[in-house]
N, C-alpha and C positions, 0 to 999 in steps of 0.2 A: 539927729539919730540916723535918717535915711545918709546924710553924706556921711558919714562916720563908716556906715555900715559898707557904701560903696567904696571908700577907702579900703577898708578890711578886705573887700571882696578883690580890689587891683591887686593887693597883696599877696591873695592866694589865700587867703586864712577868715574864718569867721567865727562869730561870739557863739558858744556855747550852745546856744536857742535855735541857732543856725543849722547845725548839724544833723544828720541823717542815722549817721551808726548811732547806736546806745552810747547814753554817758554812763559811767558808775563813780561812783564815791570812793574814799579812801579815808582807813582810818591810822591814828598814829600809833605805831606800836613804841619804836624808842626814839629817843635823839641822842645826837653824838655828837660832840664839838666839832668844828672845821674852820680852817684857815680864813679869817677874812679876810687875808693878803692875798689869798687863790682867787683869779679869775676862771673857774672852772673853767673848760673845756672838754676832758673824756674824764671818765671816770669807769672802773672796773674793778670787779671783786673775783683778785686768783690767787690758788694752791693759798687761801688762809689770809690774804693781805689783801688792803685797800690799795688802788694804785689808781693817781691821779693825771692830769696834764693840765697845766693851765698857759693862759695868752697874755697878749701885749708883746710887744717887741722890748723885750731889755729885762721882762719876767717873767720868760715862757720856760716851762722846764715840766721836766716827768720826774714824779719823783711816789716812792710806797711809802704810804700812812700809816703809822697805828691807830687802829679804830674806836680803840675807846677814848683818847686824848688830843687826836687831830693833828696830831705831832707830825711831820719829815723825818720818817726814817734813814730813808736815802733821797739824795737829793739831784738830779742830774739836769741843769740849765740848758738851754739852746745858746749858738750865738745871738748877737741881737740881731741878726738878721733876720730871723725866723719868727713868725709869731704861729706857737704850739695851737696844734688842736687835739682832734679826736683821737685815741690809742683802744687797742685788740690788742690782744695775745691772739696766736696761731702758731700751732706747735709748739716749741722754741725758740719764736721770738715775741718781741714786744715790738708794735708798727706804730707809727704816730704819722697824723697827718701835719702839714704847712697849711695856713689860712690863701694865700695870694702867693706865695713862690713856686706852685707847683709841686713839693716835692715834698714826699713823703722815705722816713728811716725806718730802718729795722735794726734793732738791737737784742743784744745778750741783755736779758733780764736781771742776771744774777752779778753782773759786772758794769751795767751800762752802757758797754764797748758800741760804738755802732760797729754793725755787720755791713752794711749797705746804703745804698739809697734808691729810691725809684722818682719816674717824672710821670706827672698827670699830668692833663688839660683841664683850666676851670679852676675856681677856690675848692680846697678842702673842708670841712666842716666836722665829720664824725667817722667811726666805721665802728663796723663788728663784724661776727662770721657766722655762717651755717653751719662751722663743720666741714665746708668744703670750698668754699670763697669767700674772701673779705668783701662787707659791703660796707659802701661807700654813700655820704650826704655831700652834696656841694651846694646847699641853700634852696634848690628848687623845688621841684614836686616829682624827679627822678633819684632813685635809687640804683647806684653802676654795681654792679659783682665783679668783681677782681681775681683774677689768678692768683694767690698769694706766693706764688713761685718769684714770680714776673710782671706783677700786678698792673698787665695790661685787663682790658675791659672786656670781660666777655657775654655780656648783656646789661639790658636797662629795663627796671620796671619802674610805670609812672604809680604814684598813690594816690587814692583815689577816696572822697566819700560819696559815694554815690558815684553820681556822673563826675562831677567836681575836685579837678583835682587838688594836691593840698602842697603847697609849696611850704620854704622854712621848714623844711626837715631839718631838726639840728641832731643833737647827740642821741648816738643809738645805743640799743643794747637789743639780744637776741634773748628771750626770756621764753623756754618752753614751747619752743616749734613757733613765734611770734616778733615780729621785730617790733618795740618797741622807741618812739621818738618821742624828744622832745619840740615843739611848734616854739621857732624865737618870735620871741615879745608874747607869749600867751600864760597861762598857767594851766596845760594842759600837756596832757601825752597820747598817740598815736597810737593803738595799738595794731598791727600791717599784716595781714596775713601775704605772706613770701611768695606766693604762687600767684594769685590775682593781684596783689596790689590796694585791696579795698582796706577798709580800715575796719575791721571789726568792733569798735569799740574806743571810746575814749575815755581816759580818766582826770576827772576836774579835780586839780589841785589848786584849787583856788581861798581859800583863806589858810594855808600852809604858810603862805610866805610870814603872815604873822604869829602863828603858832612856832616857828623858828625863831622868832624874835630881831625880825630884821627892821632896820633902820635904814632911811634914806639912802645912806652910803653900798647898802644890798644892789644889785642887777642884776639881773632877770635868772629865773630859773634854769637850770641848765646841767644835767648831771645825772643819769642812771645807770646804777650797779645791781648785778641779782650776784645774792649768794646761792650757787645752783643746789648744793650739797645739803644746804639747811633751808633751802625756798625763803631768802630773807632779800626784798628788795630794798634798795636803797637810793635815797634822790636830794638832791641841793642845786645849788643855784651859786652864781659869781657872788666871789665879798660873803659867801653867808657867813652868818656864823654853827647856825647846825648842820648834821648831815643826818638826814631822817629815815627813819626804816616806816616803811609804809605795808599795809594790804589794804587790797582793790576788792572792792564789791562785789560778785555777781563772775560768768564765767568772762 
């Protein structure tokens, strides 16, 4: 247990028991089918539609869901060069990060056209917005803000429980002045308050993966959407087969 626990701790991430901010519970409201052929990656819910990204190099592509059948509405692939990550909307566009190429696109929504492209430093992993910068995961325990003009780096904040900071930031979403993340390899989420960096809260979604009804061929959880209009969150994982609407316990 102690070496297990010290592993966890290299990693940046610890069980549950470990933690300092509150945990809260989560209960299931609905499920909805989802692609077991998506290796999630982003996930977001705009203007009325689910929109996805998933990875692998040769099946990374963005594409808008219907929500009640899990279906591909529209379907827009990468080359295989690219393996997809995280995607935001801001403004006008839809952004998707590169996992290892550095480079992140911006497209027309309603056409898939790329508009652009931009270059980072470091793997990509997730993003979302405030409102007024895209924020960015690259795997560690910092969070970059981005210009979404320009999407050079105009600060970093580390996350933190407690003293400790919390690496494996994966997929984000900004939920009510709070950026939430998903921790890879755990079954839990981050809840980050944007100004300090602490983590107000965590929530344990830990027997989800079976109440989805996933089998071996499932890995790992990975995927939060809020419907902001109707306060409907929503979360899945690569290969799942549900995509689950959730509420959290407690504030």
């Amino acid at each position: 247990m102690l070496l297990r626990l010290a592993l966890l701790a290299s990693l940046g991430v610890l069980p549950l028991l470990a933690q300092t901010a509150p945990v809260r519970s989560y209960k299931v409201v609905r499920m909805y089918p989802h692609d077991t052929k998506a290796f999630t990656e982003g996930l977001e819910y705009h203007n009325g539609s689910l929109w996805e990204s998933t990875g692998l190099n040769g099946t990374s592509s963005v594409r808008r869901v219907d929500l009640e059948t899990g279906r591909p509405l529209e379907d827009h692939p990468l080359s295989t060069l690219y393996f997809g990550e995280g995607i935001t909307f801001f403004g006008d566009r839809l952004f998707q990060l590169t996992y290892m190429n550095g480079v992140a696109f911006a497209y027309d929504p309603k056409t898939f056209k790329q508009l652009t492209s931009y270059h980072y430093s470091g793997e990509g992993w997730a993003l979302t917005h405030d409102g007024k910068r895209l924020i960015m995961s690259d795997g560690s325990s910092a969070l970059r803000f981005l210009d979404p003009a320009t999407f050079q780096e105009q600060s970093r904040l580390t996350v933190r429980d407690g003293a400790r900071p919390v690496s494996n930031l994966n997929e984000l979403e900004w939920i009510d002045g709070e950026i939430w993340a998903n921790i890879w390899m755990q079954e839990i989420i981050a809840r980050i308050d944007p100004r300090s960096g602490q983590v107000k809260s965590w929530v344990n979604l830990q027997g989800l993966r079976a109440q989805a009804g996933c089998s071996d061929a499932c890995d790992v959880l990975n995927g939060i959407a809020y419907d902001a209009a109707r306060k409907r969150i929503f979360v899945t994982g690569k290969y799942w087969p549900k995509l689950i609407q959730i509420e959290v316990a407690g504030p």
